[in-house]
C-alpha positions in Angstrom: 35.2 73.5 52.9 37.6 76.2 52.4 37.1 78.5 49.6 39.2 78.2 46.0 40.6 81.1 45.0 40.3 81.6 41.0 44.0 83.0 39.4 43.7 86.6 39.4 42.6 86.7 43.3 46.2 84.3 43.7 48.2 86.6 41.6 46.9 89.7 43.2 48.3 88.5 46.9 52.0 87.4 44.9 54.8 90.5 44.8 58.5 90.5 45.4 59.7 90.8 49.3 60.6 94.2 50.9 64.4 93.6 50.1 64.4 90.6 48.3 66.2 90.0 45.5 64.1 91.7 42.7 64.8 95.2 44.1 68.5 94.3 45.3 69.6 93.7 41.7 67.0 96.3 39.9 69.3 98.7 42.7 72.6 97.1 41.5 71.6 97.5 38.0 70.6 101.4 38.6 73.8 102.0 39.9 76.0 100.4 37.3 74.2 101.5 34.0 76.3 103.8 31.7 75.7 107.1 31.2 73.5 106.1 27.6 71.1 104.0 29.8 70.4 106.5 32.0 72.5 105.4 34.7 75.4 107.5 37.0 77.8 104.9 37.1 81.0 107.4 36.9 79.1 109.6 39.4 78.9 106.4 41.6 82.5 105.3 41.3 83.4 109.4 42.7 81.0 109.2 45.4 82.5 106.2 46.4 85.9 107.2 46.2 84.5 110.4 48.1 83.1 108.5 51.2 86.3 106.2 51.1 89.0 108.9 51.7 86.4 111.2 53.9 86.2 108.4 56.4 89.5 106.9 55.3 90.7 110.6 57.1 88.7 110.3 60.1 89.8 107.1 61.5 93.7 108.1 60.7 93.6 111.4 62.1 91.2 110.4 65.1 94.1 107.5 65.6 96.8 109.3 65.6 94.9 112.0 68.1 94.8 109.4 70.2 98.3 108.5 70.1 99.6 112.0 70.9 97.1 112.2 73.5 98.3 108.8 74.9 102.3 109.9 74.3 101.6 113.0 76.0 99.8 112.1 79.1 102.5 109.5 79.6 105.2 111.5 79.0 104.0 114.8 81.2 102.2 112.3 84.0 105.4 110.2 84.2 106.9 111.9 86.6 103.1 112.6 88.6 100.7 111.0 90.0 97.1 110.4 88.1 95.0 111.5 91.3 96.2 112.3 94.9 94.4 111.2 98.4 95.0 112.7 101.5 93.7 112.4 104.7 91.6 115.2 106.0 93.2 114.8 109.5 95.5 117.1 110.8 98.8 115.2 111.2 97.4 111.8 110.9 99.8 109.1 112.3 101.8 106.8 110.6 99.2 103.6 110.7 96.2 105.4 109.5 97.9 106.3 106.5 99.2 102.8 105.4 95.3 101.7 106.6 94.3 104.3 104.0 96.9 103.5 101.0 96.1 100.1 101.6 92.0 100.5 101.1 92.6 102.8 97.9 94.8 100.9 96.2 92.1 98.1 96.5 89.9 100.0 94.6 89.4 98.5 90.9 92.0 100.2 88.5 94.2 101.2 90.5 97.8 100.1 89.8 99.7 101.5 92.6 99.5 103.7 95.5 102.3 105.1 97.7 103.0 107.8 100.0 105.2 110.7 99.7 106.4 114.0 100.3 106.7 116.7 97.7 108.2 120.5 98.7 109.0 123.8 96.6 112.4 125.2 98.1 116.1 126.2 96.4 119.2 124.5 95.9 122.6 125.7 96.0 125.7 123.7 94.2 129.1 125.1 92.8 128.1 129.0 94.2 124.9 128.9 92.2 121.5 128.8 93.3 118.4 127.2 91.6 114.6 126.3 92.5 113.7 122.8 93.2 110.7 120.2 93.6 112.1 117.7 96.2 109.8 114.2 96.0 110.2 112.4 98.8 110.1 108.4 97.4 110.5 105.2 98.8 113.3 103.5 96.3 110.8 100.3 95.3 108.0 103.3 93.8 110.7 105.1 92.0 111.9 102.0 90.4 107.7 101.7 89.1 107.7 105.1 87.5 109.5 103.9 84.7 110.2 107.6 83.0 112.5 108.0 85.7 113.9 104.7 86.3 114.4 103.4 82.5 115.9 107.1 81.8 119.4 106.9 84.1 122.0 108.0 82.0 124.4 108.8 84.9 124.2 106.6 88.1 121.5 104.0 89.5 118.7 103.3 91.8 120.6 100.6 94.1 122.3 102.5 97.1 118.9 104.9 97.0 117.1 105.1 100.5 119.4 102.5 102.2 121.4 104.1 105.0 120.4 105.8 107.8 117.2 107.2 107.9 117.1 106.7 104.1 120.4 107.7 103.4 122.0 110.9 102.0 122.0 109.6 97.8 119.3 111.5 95.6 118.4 111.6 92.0 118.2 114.8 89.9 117.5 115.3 86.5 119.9 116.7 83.3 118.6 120.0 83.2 119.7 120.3 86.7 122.9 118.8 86.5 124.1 120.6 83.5 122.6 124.2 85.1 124.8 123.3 88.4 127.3 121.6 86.6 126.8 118.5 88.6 127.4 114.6 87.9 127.0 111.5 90.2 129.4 112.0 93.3 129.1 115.6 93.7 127.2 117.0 96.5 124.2 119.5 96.2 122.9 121.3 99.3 119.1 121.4 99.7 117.4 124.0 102.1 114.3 123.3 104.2 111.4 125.9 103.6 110.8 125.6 107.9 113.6 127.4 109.8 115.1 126.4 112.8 114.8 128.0 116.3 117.5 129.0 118.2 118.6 131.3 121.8 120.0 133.8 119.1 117.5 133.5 116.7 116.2 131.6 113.6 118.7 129.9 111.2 117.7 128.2 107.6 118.1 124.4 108.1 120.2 122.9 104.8 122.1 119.7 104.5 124.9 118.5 101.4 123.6 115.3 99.9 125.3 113.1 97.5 123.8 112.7 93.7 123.5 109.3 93.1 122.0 109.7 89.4 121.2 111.5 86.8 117.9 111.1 84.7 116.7 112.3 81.6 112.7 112.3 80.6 113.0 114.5 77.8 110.2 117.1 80.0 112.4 120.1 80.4 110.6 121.0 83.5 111.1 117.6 85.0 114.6 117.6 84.3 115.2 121.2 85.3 113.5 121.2 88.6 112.9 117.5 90.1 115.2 116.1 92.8 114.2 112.7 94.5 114.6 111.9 98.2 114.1 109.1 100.1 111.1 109.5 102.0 112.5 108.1 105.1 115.2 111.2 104.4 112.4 113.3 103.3 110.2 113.1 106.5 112.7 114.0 108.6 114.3 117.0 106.8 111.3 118.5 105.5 108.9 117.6 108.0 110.7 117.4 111.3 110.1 113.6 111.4 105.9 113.4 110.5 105.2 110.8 108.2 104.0 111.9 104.9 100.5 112.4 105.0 99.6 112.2 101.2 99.3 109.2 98.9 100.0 109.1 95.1 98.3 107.1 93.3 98.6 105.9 89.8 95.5 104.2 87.7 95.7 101.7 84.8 94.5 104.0 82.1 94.4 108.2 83.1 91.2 108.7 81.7 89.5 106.8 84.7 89.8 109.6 86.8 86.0 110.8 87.0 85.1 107.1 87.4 87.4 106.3 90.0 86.8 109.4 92.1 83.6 108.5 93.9 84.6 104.9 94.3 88.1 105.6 95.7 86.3 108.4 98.4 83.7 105.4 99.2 86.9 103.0 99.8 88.8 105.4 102.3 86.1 105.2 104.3 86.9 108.6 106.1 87.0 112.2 105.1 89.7 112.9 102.4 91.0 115.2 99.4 90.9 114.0 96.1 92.9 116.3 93.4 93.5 114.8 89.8 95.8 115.4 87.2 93.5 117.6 85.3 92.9 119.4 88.5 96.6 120.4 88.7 96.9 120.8 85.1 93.9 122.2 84.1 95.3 124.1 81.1 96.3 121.3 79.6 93.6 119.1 80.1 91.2 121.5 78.9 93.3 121.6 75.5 93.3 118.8 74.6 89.5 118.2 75.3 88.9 120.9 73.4 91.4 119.4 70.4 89.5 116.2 70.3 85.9 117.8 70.3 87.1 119.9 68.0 88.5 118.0 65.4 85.6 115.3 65.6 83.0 117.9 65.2 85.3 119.0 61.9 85.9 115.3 60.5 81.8 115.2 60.7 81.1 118.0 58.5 84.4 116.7 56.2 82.1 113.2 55.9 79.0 115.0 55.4 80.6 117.6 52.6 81.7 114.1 51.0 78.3 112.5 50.8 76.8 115.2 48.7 77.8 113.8 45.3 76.2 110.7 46.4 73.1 112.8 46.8 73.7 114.4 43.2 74.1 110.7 42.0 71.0 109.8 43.6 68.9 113.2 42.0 70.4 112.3 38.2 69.7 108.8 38.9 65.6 109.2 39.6 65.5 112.1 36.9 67.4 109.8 34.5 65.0 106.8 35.7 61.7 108.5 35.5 60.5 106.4 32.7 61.6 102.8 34.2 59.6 104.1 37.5 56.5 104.9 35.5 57.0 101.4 34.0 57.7 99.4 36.9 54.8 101.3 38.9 52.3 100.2 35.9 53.5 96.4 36.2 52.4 96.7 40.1 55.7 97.9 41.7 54.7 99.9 44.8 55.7 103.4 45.8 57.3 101.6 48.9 58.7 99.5 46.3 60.5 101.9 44.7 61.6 104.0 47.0 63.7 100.8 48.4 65.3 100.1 45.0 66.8 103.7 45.1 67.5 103.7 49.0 69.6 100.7 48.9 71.1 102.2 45.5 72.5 104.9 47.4 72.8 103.2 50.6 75.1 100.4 48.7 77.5 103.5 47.8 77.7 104.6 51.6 78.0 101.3 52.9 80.9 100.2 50.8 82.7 103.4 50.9 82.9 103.4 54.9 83.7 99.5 55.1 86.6 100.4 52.7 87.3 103.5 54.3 88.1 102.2 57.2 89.7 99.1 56.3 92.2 101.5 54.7 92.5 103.7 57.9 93.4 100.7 60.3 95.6 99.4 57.6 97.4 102.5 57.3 97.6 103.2 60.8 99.2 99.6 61.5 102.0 100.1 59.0 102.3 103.9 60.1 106.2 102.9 60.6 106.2 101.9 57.6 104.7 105.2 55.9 107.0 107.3 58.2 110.0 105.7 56.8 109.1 106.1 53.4 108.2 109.7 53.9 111.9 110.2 55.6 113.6 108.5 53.2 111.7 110.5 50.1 111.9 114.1 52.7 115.1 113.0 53.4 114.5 114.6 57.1 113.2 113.4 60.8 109.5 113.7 61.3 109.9 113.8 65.0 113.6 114.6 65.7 113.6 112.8 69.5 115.4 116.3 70.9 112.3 118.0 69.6 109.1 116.4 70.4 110.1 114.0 73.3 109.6 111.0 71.0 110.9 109.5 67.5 107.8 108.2 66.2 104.2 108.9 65.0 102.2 107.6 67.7 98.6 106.2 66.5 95.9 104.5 68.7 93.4 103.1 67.6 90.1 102.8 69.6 87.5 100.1 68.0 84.5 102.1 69.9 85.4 105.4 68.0 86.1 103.2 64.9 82.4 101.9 65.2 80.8 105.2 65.5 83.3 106.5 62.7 81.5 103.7 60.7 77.9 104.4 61.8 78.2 108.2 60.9 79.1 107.4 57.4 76.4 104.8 56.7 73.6 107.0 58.8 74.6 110.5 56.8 74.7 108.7 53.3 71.3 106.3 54.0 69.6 109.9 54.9 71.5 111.5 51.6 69.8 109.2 50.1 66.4 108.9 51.6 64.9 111.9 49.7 65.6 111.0 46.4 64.2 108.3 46.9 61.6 109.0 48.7 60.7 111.7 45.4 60.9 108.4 42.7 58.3 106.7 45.0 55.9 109.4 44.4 55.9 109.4 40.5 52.9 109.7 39.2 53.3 107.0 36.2 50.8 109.0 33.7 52.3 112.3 34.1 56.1 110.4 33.2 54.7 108.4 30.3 52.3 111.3 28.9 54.7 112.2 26.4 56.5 109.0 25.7 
């Protein structure tokens, strides 16, 4: 026969939940109560406000970093490739070559891969002489790099590479055109770094070919120093008929570069050189690395600085509710108790203040037309003048993983804000607060 319990043994083994609704709205009731009852509700409403903007900030400026990042890479990788392959054969025939684009470009995030020819050397056009990057292209992977193709002004891709071996038509950019005074029609001679052998000596090899268009990118060293050749053309002018012997490749998103690497050198299957675009611009890549670290690592301390008037809030709000503790401690409220009525008091300000933090930010960032226009119209100027900065509009990105951590850094540095407050009104000693009540 099981024992009866008498009332006070029952009663004993009866208490509120460990964040049941008892403490949830004592909390709520803390944090609202006017100044006269002890309570920090104006201090909340600031600290709330404070957390809002602070992460509010992050997620916008971290957005738009990621835009400009985005804007940037396309714009100074649209006329390169996002990693290079070639074959660590000397001279490697034609077949191996296509046996070798064709396995990289199987690799998972790879878009495209092609091969072609690139060489430093000078032009010459109208009596003046300039210095030139010749790309050697097939026409059907210059028509895919879309900076190039989409940005004709002068001229088009259609009579590029057909003709005899390729043909005699190339493309150049504005900066070159307007430096040689060319347009489409005229003809510019290119000079081949390899000089030819003869009985009375050696002679530089140069041939006249016919621009066939004109692009504008809006990189000045693009459009200043690029000139595209077939690579049929290319081969045989530059490298006395060999077949070009390195690939280009270009990847779905740049950033898969270090992730790509191993997989791509596992897919060749023989020995080959990999170079990336942050190999070849190192300088920049390293900038803008250092940008984003950077300006994370300040936004942290920004959130941070912003959560200490919740922690002031939190100190005025124990000191204020010394007497209520010693109260609810003699009624049989536990320490543990306690300290959870204040932690989720302070914890409520946090979580609400990065929620609507960062509802604003990703609001703000989808309208960020919107705000640019009204800024314009009140500046009555052009944020990003297109002959300036490359584009004509505030790029933002925004990335739902950093969002997320943006989110966790505000609720983790305000729940430990408020941990030691609370953590104090749990170890109230009730006599010692009511002694002189």
């Amino acid at each position: 026969m099981q024992p009866v319990l008498d009332t006070h043994q029952r009663d004993t083994h009866k208490g509120a939940p460990p964040f049941g609704k008892f403490e949830r709205k004592l909390s709520m009731r803390y944090l609202g109560a006017r100044k006269s009852e002890g309570g920090v509700g104006l201090i909340s409403v600031l600290s709330f406000l404070c957390i809002m903007l602070a992460i509010f900030a992050m997620v916008t400026i971290m957005s738009i970093m990621n835009g400009f990042r985005e804007t940037t890479l396309a714009l100074t990788l649209g006329t390169d490739g996002h990693m290079y392959v070639a074959s660590a054969q000397a001279n490697p025939p034609e077949d191996q070559i296509e046996d070798l684009r064709a396995r990289v470009q199987s690799v998972t995030g790879v878009d495209i891969a092609f091969p072609f020819t690139q060489h430093e050397t000078f032009i010459q056009a109208s009596g003046r002489n300039a210095g030139a990057r010749v790309v050697g292209i097939a026409n059907r992977h210059l028509q895919s790099m879309t900076l190039i193709s989409e940005n004709l002004i002068v001229g088009d891709l259609n009579s590029f590479g057909t003709g005899l071996n390729g043909g005699d038509k190339i493309i150049i950019g504005i900066g070159m055109a307007n430096g040689l005074g060319l347009t489409v029609g005229d003809k510019l001679t290119i000079y081949s770094p390899i000089l030819k052998t003869t009985p009375f000596g050696s002679r530089p090899v140069f041939k006249a070919y016919e621009i066939g268009g004109v692009f504008d990118t809006g990189l000045v060293l693009a459009d200043s120093m690029n000139v595209y050749m077939p690579l049929e053309q290319a081969e045989l002018f530059f490298q006395q008929g060999r077949a070009a012997s390195e690939i280009q490749l270009r990847l779905e998103d740049p950033d898969m570069i270090h992730a790509l690497k191993p997989l791509i050198r596992e897919a060749a299957g023989v020995p080959i050189f990999v170079l990336t675009w942050e190999d070849k611009n190192s300088g920049f890549a390293t900038a803008l690395r250092t940008e984003q670290i950077a300006m994370r690592f300040i936004f942290m301390i920004v959130v941070v600085i912003a959560v200490f008037p919740v922690l002031a809030a939190m100190i005025m709000l124990v000191k204020n509710k010394g007497k209520d503790i010693a109260i609810l401690r003699t009624i049989g409220a536990t320490s543990s108790s306690v300290m959870r009525v204040f932690l989720m008091s302070g914890a409520m300000i946090g979580v609400l203040g990065t929620f609507a933090g960062v509802v604003l930010g990703i609001l703000f960032c989808i309208n960020i037309g919107f705000v640019q226009s009204i800024i314009e119209a009140i500046t009555g100027t052009d944020l990003f003048p297109p002959e300036a900065y490359g584009i004509d509009h505030l790029p933002v990105k925004i990335v739902p993983l950093e969002v997320f951590w943006v989110s966790f850094w505000g609720f983790l540095v305000s729940a430990l804000a408020t941990f030691f407050p609370a953590l104090t009104a749990s170890k109230i000693d009730p006599v010692e607060a009511l002694r002189y009540e």
